[in-house]
C-alpha positions as CSV (number, residue, x, y, z in Angstrom):
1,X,0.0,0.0,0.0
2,X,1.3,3.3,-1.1
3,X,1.9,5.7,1.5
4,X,-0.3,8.2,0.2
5,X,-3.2,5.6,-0.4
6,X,-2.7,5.1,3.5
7,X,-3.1,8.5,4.5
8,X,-6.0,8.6,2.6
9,X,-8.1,5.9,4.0
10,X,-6.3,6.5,7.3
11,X,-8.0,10.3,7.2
12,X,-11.5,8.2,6.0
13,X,-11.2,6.0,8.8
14,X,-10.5,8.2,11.7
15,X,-13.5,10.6,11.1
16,X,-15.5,7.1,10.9
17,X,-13.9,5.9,13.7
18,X,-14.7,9.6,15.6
19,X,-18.6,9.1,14.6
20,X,-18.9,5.7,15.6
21,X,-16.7,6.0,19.4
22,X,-18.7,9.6,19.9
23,X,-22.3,7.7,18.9
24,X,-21.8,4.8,21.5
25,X,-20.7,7.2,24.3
26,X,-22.2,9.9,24.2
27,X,-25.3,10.2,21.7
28,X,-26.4,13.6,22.9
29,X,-23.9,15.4,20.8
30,X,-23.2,14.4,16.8
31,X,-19.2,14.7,16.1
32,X,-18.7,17.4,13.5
33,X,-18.1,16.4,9.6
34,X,-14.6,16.5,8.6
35,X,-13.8,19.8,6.0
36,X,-14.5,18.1,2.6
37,X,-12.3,20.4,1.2
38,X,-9.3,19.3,3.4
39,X,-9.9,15.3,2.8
40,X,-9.5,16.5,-0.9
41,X,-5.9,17.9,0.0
42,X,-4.9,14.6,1.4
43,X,-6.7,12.2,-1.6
44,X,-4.3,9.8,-4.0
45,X,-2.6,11.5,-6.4
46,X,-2.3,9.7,-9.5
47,X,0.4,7.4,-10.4
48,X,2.7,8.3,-13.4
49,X,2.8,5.4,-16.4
50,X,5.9,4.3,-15.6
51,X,4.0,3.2,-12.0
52,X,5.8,5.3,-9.8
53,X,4.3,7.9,-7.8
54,X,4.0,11.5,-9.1
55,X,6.0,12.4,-5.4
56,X,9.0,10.6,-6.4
57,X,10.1,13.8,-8.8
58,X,9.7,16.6,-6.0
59,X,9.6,20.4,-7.1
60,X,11.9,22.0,-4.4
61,X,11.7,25.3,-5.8
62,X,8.2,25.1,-6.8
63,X,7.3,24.0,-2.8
64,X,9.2,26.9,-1.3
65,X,7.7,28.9,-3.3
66,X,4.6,28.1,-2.2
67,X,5.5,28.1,1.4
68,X,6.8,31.4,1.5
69,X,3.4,32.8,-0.4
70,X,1.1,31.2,2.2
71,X,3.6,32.1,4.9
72,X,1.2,34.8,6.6
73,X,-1.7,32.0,6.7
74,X,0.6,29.5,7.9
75,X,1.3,31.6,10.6
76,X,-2.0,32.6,11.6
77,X,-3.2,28.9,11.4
78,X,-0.2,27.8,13.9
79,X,-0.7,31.0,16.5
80,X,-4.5,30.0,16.5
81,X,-3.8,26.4,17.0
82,X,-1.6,26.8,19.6
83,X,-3.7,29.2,21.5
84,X,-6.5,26.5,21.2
85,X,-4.0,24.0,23.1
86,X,-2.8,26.9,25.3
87,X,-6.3,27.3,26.7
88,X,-7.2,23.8,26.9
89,X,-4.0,22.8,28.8
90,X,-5.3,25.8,31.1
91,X,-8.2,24.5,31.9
92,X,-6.7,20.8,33.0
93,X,-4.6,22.4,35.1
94,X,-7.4,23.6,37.3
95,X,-8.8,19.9,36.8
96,X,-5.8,18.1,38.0
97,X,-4.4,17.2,41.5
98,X,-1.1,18.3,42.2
99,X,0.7,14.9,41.2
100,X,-1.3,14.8,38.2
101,X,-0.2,18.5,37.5
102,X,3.4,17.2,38.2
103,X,2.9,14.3,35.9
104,X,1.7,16.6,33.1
105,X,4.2,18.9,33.8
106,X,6.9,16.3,32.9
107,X,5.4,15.0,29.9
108,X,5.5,18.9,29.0
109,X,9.1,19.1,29.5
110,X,10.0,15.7,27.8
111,X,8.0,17.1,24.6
112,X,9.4,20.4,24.6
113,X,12.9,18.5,24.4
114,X,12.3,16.6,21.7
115,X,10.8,19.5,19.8
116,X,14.0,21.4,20.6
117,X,15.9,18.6,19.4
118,X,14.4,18.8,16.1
119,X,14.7,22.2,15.4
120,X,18.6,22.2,16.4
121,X,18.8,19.7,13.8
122,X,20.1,21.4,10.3
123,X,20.7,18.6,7.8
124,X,19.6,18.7,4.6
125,X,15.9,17.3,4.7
126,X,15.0,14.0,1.9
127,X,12.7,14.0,-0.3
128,X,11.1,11.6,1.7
129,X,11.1,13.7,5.0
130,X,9.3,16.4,3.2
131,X,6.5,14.4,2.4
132,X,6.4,12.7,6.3
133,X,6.3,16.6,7.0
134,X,3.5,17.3,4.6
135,X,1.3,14.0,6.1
136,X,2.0,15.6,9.9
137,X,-0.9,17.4,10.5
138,X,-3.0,14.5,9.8
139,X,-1.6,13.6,13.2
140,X,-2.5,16.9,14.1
141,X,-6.0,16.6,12.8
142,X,-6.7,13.4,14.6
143,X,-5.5,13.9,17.8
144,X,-7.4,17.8,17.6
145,X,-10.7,16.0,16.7
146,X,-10.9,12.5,18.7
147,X,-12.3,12.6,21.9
148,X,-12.8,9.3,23.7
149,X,-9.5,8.1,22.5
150,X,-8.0,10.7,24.0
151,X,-9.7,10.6,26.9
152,X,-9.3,6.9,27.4
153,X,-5.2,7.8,27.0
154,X,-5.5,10.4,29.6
155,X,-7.2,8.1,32.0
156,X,-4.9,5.7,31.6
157,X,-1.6,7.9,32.0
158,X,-2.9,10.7,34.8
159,X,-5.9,8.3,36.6
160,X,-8.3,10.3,36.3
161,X,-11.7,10.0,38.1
162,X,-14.9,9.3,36.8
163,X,-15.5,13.5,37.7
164,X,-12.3,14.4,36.2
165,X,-13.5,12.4,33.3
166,X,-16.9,14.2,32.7
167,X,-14.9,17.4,32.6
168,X,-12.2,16.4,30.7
169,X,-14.5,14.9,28.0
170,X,-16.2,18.5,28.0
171,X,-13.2,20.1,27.3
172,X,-11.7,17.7,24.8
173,X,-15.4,18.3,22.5
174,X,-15.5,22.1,23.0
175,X,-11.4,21.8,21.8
176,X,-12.8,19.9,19.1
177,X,-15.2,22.0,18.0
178,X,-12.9,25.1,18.2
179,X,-10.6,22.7,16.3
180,X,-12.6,22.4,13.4
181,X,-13.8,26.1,13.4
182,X,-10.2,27.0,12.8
183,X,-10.2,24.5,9.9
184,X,-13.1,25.7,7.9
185,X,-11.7,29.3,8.3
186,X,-8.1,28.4,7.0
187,X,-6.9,28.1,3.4
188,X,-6.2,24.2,3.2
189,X,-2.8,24.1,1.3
190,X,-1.6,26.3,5.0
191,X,-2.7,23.3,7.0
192,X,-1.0,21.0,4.7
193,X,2.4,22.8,4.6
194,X,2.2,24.1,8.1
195,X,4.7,21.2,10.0
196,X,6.9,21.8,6.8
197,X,6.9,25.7,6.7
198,X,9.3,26.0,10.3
199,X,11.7,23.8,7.8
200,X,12.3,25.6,4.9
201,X,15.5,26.3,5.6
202,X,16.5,22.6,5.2
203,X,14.9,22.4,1.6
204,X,17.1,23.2,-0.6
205,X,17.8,20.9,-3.4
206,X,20.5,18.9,-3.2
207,X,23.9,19.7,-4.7
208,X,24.6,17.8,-8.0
């Protein structure tokens, strides 16, 4: 399977699987449509006649480009999106008791390393890690719109209560819903390139 034929059915699936987990827990409130417009951004691109995928002859240039045009959407998307996580971390930390707090805090720290890792890193990216950075905010996408996956995850690593649990469930849908708000009101092509934009640096072709 190709990867891009995975991402598609992957996106496919986990709005399914969204509907489906959200209808047998909690059937007083439907979970939102995904953005047609943005499955379209992640759909199969055709193959070339030779077989191989139209990916495998990457425009640099033409992708920089493009990146540096959208820039200002980009940006807004990202600031947006991390004001949405900004506020809902907020509100868990009034939920939590001080070793989950600790707990959380940690996984904070341990995640902020990682992402500082990355972004010392200045090698020279492969064509291949461009398109990993292009799929990204899939991830994003599913982990923004999910809720009883996530909640089940947070259970399981912070113990929550069964109170803790009603409230965090409320807070993961009204993320959710903000989540998607942001989508609808965003250019598609910035979600796409937005894990790849902080990288542009590393894209330049490659000497010959």
């Amino acid at each position: 399977m190709t990867q891009r034929l995975f991402v598609a059915l992957l996106t496919v699936g986990v709005f399914l699987a969204g509907y489906l987990a959200r209808s047998l827990t909690d059937r007083r409130e439907a979970v939102p449509p995904a953005p047609a417009a943005l499955a379209k951004e992640y759909a199969r691109s055709p193959a070339s006649g030779d077989g191989r995928k139209t990916d495998s002859q990457l425009d640099r240039a033409k992708l920089i480009a493009e990146i540096q045009k959208l820039r200002p959407h980009i940006d807004a998307y990202s600031t947006q999106l991390e004001e949405i996580q900004t506020e809902f971390e907020r509100e868990l930390h009034h939920l939590f008791t001080p070793a989950q707090r600790d707990k959380f805090a940690l996984n904070q720290k341990k995640r902020a390393e990682r992402d500082a890792k990355r972004q010392a890193d200045r090698s020279p990216l492969s064509d291949e890690d461009i398109q990993r950075a292009k799929d990204r905010p899939l991830t994003s996408i599913y982990w923004n719109v999910v809720v009883t996956p996530h909640l089940e995850w947070m259970t399981k690593e912070y113990g929550l209560d069964p109170a803790q649990q009603t409230q965090v469930r409320a807070l993961l849908a009204l993320r959710r819903n903000k989540f998607i708000a942001l989508l609808d009101s965003t250019q598609h092509p910035s979600i796409r390139l937005s894990k790849l934009a902080p990288l542009i640096e590393r894209m330049a072709p490659p000497a010959k």
